[in-house]
C-alpha positions in Angstrom: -73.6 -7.1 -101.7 -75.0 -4.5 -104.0 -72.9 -1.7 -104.7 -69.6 -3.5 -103.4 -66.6 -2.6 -105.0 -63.6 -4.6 -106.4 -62.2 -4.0 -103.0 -64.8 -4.9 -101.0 -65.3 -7.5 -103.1 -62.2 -9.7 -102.8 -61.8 -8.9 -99.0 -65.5 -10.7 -98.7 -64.3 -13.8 -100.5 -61.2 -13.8 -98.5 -62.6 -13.6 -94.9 -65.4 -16.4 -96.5 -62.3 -18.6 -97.0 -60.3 -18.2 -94.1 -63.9 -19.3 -92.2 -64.2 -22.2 -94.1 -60.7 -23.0 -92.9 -61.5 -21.9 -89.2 -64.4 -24.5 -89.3 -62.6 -27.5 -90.5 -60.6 -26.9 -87.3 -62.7 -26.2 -84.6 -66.5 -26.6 -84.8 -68.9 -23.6 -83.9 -70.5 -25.8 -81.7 -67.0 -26.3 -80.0 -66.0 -22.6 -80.7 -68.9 -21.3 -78.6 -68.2 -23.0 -75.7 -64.6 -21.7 -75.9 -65.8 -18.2 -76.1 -68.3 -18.5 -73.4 -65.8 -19.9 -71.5 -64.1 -16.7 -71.3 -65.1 -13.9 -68.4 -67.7 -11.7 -70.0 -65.4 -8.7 -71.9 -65.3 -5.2 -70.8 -68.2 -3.1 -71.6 -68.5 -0.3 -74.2 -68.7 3.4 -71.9 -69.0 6.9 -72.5 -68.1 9.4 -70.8 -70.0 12.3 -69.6 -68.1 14.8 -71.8 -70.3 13.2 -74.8 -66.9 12.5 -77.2 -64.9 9.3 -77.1 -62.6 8.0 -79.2 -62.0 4.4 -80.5 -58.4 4.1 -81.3 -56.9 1.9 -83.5 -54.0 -1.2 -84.0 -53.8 -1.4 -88.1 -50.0 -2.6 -88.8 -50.7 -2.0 -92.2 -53.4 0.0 -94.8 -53.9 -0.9 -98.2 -53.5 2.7 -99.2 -50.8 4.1 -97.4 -48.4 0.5 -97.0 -46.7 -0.7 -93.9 -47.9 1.9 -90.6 -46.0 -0.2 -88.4 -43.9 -3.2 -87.5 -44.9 -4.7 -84.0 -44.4 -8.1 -81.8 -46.8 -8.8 -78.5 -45.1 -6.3 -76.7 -45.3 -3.4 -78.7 -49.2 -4.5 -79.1 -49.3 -4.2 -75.4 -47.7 -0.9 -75.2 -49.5 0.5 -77.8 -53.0 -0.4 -76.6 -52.5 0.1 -73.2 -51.0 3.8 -74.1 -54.4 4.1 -76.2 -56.4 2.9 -72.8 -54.5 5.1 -70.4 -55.0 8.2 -72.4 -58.5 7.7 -72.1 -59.6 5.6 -75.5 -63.1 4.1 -74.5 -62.5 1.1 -77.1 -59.3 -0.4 -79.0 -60.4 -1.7 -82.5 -57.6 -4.2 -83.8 -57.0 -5.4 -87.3 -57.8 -8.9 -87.9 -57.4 -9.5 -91.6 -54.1 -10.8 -92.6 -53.6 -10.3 -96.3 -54.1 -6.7 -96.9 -53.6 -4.8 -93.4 -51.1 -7.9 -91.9 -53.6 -8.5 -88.7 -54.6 -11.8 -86.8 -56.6 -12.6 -84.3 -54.0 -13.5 -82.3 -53.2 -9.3 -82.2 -56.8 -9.4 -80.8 -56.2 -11.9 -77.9 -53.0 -9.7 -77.0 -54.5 -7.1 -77.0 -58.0 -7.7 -75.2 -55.6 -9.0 -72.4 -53.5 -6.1 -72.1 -57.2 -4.1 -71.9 -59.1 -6.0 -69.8 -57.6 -4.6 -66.1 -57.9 -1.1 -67.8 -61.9 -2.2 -68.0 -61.6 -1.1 -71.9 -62.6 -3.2 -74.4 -61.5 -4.5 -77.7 -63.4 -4.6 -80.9 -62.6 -7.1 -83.5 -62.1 -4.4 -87.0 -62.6 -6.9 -90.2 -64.5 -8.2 -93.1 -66.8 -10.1 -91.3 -69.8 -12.2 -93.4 -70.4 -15.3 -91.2 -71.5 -15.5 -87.6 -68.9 -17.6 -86.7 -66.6 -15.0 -86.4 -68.4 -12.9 -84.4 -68.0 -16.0 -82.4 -64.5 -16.3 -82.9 -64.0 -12.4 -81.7 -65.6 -13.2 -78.4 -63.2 -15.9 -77.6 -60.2 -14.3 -78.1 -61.5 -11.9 -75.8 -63.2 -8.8 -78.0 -65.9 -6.9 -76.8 -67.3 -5.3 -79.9 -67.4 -6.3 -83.9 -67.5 -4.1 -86.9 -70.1 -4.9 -89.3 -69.7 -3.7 -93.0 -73.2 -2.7 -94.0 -72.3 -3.1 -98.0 -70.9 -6.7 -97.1 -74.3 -8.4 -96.6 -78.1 -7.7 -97.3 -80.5 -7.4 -94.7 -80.8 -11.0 -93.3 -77.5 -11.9 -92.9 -76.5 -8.3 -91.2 -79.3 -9.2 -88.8 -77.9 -12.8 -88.1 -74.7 -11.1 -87.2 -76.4 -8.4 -85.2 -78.1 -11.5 -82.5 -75.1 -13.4 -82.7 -73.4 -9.9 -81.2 -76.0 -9.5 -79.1 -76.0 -13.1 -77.9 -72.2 -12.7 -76.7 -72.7 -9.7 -75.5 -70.6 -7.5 -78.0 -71.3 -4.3 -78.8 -71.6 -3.7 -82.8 -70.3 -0.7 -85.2 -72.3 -0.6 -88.2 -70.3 0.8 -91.3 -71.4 3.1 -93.8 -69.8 4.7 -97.0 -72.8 6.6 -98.2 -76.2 7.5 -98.3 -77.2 3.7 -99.7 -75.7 2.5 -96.9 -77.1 4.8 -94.1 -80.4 3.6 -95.8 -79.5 -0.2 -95.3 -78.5 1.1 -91.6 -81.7 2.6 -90.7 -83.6 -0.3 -92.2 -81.3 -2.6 -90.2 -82.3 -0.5 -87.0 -85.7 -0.6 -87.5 -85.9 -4.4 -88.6 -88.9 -6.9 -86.8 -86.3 -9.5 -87.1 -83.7 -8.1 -85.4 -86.0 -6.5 -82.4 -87.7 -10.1 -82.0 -84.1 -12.0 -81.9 -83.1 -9.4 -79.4 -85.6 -8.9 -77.3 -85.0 -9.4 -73.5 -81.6 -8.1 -73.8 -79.3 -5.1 -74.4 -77.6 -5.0 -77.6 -75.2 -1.7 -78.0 -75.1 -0.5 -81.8 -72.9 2.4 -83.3 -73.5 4.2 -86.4 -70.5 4.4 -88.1 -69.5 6.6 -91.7 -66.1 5.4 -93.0 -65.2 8.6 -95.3 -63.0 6.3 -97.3 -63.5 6.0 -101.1 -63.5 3.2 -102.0 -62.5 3.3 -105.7 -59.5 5.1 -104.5 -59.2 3.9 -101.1 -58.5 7.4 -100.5 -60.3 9.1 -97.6 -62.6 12.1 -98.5 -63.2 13.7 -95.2 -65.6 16.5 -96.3 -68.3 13.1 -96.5 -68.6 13.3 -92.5 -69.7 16.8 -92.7 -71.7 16.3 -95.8 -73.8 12.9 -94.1 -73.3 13.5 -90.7 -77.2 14.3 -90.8 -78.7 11.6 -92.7 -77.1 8.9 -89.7 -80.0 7.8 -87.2 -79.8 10.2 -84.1 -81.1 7.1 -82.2 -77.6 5.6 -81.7 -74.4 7.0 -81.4 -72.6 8.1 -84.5 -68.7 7.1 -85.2 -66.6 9.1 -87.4 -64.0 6.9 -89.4 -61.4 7.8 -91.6 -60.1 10.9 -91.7 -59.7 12.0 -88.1 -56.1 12.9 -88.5 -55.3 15.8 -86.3 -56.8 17.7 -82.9 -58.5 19.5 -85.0 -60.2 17.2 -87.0 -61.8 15.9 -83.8 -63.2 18.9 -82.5 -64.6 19.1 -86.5 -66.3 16.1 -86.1 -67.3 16.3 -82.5 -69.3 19.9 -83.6 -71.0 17.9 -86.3 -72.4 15.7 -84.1 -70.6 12.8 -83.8 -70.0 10.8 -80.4 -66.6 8.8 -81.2 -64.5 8.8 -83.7 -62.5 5.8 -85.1 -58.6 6.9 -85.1 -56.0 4.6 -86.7 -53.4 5.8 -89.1 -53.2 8.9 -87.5 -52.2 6.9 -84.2 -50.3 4.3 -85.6 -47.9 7.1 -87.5 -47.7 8.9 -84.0 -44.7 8.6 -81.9 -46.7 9.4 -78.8 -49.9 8.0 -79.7 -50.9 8.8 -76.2 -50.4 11.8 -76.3 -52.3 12.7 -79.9 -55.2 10.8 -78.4 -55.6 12.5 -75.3 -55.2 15.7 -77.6 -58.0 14.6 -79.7 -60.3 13.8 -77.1 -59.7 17.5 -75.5 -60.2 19.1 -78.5 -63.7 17.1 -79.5 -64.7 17.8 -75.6 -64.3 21.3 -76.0 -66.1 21.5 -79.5 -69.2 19.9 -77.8 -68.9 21.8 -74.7 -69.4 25.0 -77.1 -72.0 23.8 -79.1 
């Protein structure tokens, strides 16, 4: 974890301890079965316009307070607004102490998704495979994998636990150490020989976040847009808050971008997402 901040820090110590807690109630041996129990989830697609956008269910954000107040059926409003506006994934919040998720928010909402064919992707501190575990049985899809959390063993073990279930993976970046760690992770023996045989869907992801401030800085997804690998697609996060802020990020190269506040702030979130996905489209299509 070199490099983490404070932040990152106490988030990493808190997910360890709610795992701990997970696994004195339900074994992973037990846990597996329960998620392959479960009907394969919705694949990760992408459409032919080459810009998507993963929109987000964050109740809460350690930098901006309380986004929004919601019960099961807003959650199933909300995502299925997301899905029939053309979102090609839903990430949802799972931490509870700092941005007020669950997993049960992820079971809500991967069941409101599934007959839309759109999957869910389980958004938070993740340092143990058993969660990975625990996001395919309440019905995710996809994980995000913080690349700053782990070093390069444990990131891997995640990675073939993922690949295992079937879930497609975001790696997360801040900067050029981590893009680094992400290229290193691409390229790993390890991972290729645990993998091999089947299909294993990475992102590249940048998170223009500081996180000092925990302010986002979004003149970082120009600035590093380059140094991402151009062998998987590349996720802008953070500081996608407008149309035009898509199409930005679309020109620069990116395939998705990761909307939340934005969306979470909307009153039509529908509506801003189908705006953002036109004007990305149309930056691409003029490229």
């Amino acid at each position: 974890m070199s490099g983490a901040s404070d932040f990152l820090l106490q988030m990493a110590a808190s997910s360890r301890e709610r795992t701990i807690a997970a696994r004195r109630s339900v074994s992973e041996a037990a846990l597996l079965d329960q998620a392959l129990a479960h009907p394969q989830p919705p694949a990760l697609l992408a459409s032919s316009e080459e810009f998507d956008l993963i929109a987000e269910l964050k109740l809460r954000s350690p930098a901006v307070g309380v986004l929004k107040t919601s019960d099961d059926q807003d959650i199933v409003q909300r995502v299925q607004a997301y899905a029939a506006a053309g979102a090609a994934a839903v990430s949802v919040l799972t931490e509870p102490s700092r941005f007020d998720g669950s997993l049960t928010h992820l079971q809500v909402a991967a069941r409101a998704l599934r007959p839309m064919r759109v999957p869910a992707m389980r958004k938070d501190f993740i340092v143990d495979p058993y969660q990975v575990i625990e996001a395919r049985a309440a019905g995710a899809g996809g994980v995000l994998v913080i690349l700053r959390l782990l070093p390069l063993e444990q990131i891997e073990a995640l990675l073939a636990r993922a690949c295992e279930l079937g879930l497609f993976v975001l790696l997360e970046a801040f900067d050029e150490q981590d893009i680094e760690l992400m290229h290193e992770t691409l390229t790993s023996p390890a991972l290729e020989s645990s993998t091999r045989g089947t299909k294993l869907t990475v992102l590249a992801g940048l998170n223009c976040r500081d996180l000092s401030t925990l302010q986002i800085v979004p003149a970082r997804l120009l600035e590093l847009a380059h140094l991402l690998p151009s062998s998987v697609p590349r996720v802008a996060e953070s500081g996608v808050l407008s149309a035009e802020d898509a199409g930005r990020v679309a020109a620069a190269g990116y395939r998705y971008a990761l909307v939340g506040s934005a969306l979470m702030q909307d009153d039509d979130p529908g509506a801003l997402v189908a705006a953002m996905l036109r004007a990305g489209r149309m930056a691409v299509s003029s490229t």
